[in-house]
LOZABA-405237 format. One record per residue (C-alpha): x, z, y; residue in three letters. Coordinates in steps of 0.5 Angstrom, whole numbers, m for minus. Layout:
N
<node <X Z Y> 'ALA'>;
...
This chain:
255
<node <0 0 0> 'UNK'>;
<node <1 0 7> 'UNK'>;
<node <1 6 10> 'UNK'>;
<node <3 4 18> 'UNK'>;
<node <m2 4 23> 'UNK'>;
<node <m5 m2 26> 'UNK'>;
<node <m1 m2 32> 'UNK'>;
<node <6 m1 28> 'UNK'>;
<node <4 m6 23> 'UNK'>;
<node <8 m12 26> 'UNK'>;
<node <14 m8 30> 'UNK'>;
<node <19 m11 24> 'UNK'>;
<node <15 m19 24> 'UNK'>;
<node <15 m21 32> 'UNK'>;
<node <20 m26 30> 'UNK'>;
<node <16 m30 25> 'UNK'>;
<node <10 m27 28> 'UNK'>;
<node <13 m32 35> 'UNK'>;
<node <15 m37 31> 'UNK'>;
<node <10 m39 25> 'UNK'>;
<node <4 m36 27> 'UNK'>;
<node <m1 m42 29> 'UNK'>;
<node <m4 m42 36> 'UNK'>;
<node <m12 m43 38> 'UNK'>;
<node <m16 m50 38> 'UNK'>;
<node <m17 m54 45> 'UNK'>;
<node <m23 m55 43> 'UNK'>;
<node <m24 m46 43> 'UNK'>;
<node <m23 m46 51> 'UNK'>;
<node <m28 m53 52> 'UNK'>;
<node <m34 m50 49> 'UNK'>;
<node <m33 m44 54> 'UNK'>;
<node <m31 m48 59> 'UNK'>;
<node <m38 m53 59> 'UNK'>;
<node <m43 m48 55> 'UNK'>;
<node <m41 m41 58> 'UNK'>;
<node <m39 m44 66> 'UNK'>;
<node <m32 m41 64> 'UNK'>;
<node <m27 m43 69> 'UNK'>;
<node <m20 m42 72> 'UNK'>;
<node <m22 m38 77> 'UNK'>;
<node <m24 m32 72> 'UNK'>;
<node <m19 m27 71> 'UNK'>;
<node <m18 m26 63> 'UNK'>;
<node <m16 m19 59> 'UNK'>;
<node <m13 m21 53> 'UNK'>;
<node <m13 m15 49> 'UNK'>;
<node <m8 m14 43> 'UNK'>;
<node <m5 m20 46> 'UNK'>;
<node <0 m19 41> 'UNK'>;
<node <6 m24 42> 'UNK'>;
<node <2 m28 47> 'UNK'>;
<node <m1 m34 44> 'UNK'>;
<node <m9 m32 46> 'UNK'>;
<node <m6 m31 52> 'UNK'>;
<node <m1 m38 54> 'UNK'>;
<node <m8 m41 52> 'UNK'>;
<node <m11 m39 58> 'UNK'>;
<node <m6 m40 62> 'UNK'>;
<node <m5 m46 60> 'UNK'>;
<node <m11 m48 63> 'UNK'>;
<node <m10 m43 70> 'UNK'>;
<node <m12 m37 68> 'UNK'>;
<node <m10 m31 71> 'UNK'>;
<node <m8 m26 65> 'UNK'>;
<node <m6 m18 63> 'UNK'>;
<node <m5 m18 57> 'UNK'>;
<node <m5 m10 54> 'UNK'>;
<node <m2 m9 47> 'UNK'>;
<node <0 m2 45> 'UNK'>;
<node <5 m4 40> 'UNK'>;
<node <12 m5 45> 'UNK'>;
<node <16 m10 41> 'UNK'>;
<node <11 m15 41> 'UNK'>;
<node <9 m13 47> 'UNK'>;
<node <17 m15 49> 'UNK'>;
<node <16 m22 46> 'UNK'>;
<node <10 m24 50> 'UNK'>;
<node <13 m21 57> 'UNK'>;
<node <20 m26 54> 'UNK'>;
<node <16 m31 53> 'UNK'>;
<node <11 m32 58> 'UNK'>;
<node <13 m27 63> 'UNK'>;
<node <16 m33 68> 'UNK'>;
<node <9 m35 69> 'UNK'>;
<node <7 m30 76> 'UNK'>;
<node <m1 m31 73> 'UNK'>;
<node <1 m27 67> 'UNK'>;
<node <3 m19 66> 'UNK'>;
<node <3 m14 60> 'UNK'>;
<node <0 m8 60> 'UNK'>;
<node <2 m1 54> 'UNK'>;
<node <m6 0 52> 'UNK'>;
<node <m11 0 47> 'UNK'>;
<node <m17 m5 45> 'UNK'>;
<node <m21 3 47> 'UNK'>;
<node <m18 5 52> 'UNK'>;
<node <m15 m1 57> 'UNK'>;
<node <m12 3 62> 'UNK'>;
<node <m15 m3 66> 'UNK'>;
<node <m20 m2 73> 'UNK'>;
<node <m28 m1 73> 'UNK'>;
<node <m30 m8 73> 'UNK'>;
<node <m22 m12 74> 'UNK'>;
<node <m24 m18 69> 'UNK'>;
<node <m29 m23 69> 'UNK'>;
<node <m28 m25 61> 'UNK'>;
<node <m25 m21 56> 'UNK'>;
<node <m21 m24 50> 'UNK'>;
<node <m20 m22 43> 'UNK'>;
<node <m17 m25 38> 'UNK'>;
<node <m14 m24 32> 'UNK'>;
<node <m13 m17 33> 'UNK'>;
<node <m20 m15 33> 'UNK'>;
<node <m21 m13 26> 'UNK'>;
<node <m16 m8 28> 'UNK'>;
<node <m20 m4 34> 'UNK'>;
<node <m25 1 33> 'UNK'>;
<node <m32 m4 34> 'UNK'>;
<node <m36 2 37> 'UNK'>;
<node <m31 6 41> 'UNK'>;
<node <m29 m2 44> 'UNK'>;
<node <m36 m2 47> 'UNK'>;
<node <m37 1 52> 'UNK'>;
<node <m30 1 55> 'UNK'>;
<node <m30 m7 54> 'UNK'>;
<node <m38 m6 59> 'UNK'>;
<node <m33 m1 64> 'UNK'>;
<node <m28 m8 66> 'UNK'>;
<node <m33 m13 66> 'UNK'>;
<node <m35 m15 73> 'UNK'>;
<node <m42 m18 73> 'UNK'>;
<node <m43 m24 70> 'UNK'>;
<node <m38 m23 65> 'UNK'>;
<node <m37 m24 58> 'UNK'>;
<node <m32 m22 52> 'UNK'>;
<node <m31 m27 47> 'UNK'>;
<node <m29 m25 41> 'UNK'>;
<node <m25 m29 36> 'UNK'>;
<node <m20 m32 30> 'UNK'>;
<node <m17 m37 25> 'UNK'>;
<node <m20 m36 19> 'UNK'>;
<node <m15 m39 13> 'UNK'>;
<node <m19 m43 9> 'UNK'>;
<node <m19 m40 2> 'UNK'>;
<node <m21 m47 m2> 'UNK'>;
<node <m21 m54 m2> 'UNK'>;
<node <m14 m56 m4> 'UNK'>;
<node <m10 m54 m10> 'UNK'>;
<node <m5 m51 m4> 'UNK'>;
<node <m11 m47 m1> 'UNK'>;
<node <m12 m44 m8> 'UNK'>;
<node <m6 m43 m10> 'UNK'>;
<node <m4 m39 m4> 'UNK'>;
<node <m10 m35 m5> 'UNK'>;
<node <m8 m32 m11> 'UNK'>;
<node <m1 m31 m9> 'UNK'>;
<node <m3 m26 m4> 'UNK'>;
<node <m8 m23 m9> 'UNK'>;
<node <m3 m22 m15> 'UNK'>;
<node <3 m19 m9> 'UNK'>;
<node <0 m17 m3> 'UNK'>;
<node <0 m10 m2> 'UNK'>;
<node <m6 m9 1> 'UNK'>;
<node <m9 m16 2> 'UNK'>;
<node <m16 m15 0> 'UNK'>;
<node <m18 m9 4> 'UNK'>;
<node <m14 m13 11> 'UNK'>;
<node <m18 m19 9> 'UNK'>;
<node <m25 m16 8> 'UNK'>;
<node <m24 m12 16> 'UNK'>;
<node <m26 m20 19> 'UNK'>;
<node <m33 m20 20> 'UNK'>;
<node <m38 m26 18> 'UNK'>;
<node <m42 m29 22> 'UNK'>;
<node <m48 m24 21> 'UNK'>;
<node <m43 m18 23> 'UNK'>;
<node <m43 m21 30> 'UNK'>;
<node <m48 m23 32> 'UNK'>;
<node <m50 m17 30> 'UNK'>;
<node <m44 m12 34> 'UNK'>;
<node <m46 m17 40> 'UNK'>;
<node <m53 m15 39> 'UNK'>;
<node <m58 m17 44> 'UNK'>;
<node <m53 m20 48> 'UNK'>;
<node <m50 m25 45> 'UNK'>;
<node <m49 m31 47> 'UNK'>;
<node <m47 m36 42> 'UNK'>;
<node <m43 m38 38> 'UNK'>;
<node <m37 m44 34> 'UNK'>;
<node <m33 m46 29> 'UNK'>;
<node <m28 m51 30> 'UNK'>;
<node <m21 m54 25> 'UNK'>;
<node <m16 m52 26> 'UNK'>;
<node <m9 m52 22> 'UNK'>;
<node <m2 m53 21> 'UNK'>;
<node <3 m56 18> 'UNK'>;
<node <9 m53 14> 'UNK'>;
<node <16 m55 11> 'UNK'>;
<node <18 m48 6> 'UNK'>;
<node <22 m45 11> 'UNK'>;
<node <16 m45 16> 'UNK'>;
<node <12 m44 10> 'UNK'>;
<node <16 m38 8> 'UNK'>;
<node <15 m34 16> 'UNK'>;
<node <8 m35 17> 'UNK'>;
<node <7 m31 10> 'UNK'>;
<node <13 m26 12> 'UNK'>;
<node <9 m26 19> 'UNK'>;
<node <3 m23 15> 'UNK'>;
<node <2 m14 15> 'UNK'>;
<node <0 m15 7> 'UNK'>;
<node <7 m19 6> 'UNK'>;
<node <12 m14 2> 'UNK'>;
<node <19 m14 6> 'UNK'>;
<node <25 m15 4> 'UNK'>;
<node <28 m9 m1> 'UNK'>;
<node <20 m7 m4> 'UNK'>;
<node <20 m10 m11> 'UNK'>;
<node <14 m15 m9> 'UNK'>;
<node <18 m19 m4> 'UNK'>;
<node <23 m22 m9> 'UNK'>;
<node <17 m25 m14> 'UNK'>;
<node <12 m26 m8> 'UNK'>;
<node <17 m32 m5> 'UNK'>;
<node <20 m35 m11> 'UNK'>;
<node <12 m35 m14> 'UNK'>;
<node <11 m39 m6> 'UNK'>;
<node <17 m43 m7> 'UNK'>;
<node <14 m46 m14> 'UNK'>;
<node <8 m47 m10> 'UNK'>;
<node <11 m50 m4> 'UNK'>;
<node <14 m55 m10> 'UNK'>;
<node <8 m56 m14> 'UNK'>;
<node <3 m57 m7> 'UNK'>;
<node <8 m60 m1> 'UNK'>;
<node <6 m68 0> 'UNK'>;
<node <12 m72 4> 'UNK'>;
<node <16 m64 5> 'UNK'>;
<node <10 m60 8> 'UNK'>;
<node <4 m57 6> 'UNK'>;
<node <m3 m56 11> 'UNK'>;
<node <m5 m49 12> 'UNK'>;
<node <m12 m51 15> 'UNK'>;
<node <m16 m45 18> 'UNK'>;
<node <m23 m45 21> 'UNK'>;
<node <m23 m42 28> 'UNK'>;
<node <m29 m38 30> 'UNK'>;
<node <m31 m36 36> 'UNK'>;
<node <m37 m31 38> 'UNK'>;
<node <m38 m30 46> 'UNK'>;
<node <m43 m24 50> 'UNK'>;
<node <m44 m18 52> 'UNK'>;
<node <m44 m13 47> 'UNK'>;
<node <m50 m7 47> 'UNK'>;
């Protein structure tokens, strides 16, 4: 098992976090744009910002951004990354408590950390930051478990040597959950493709960049990555594999 807190979970994986970790579809940042009157004039908090790649997409598309992400080394990764950009700062908080102002954001985001947070706590802190009018927006790439031998087989690779995949992997919501957590004020939802493609070597950090992935020294790690390697042979067309995800999003204001 693994036995770390949620914000201490990542502090040894920034580096393949950084590195292999995908990004969010444009597509995401257009259905906000034209079915909920998102612009560039809304300032954004990005909470559990982790290395910043929720965040880089809105600015990107001209946001003013903080991020507020509790666990330090990642928090460091993104103020290196993105730091030069005089629309973007990082702040040491919780998904529960902010640290933020009384109504200092019109949107707040949450991405691939929200299964982490403490759903009912972030409520209410999440309705204090909101100016009126505003809205969160709640959401993640969800890796598709089927479809292609690749998909499967690294399903089962992560049943057979995670050391706690299956009760990280249930703490996502469904659809349902969502909708019923925004309550009567949400707003809608999407689902948009999304994916990567991977030589082994990135193939072989987008795993180690997982919580439930056993490091170096535990007894699982050796056996995971020769079991990722046989598959990488078994599976990779033309040198690469494709690691496809849906990215669900769910907008509102929750109850």
């Amino acid at each position: 098992m693994n036995d770390l807190a949620p914000t201490e979970r990542f502090s040894d994986r920034v580096a393949d976090y950084v590195r292999y970790r995908p990004d969010y579809p444009p597509a995401l940042l257009r259905w906000l744009q034209d079915e909920h009157g998102v612009d560039a004039g809304w300032k954004v908090a990005d909470i559990g910002a982790g290395t910043g790649i929720s965040s880089r997409l809105f600015l990107d598309a001209g946001h003013e951004v903080v991020a507020v992400e509790p666990n330090a080394a990642m928090r460091a990764a993104a103020l290196e990354w993105l730091g030069g950009n005089p629309r973007f700062a990082a702040g040491d908080g919780r998904a529960e408590a902010t640290g933020l102002d009384d109504a200092a954001v019109d949107l707040v985001s949450a991405a691939q950390a929200f299964h982490w947070f403490d759903q009912d706590a972030v409520k209410p802190e999440w309705r204090r930051i909101l100016r009126t009018g505003g809205l969160v927006a709640v959401y993640w790439n969800s890796r598709r478990l089927t479809g292609t031998p690749f998909l499967e087989g690294y399903e089962r690779l992560l049943l057979d040597h995670g050391l706690d995949y299956s009760s990280v992997s249930e703490r996502y919501g469904d659809d349902g959950h969502m909708r019923r957590w925004f309550g009567a004020g949400f707003r809608g939802m999407a689902r948009f493709p999304h994916g990567q493609r991977l030589d082994l070597d990135a193939l072989r950090g987008r795993l180690l960049s997982s919580s439930y992935a056993p490091r170096a020294g535990h007894p699982r790690h050796a056996p995971m990555l020769a079991a990722l390697e046989d598959l990488f042979a078994r599976t990779a067309v033309d040198g690469r594999v494709d690691f496809d995800y849906d990215t669900r999003i769910f907008v509102g204001v929750p109850e």
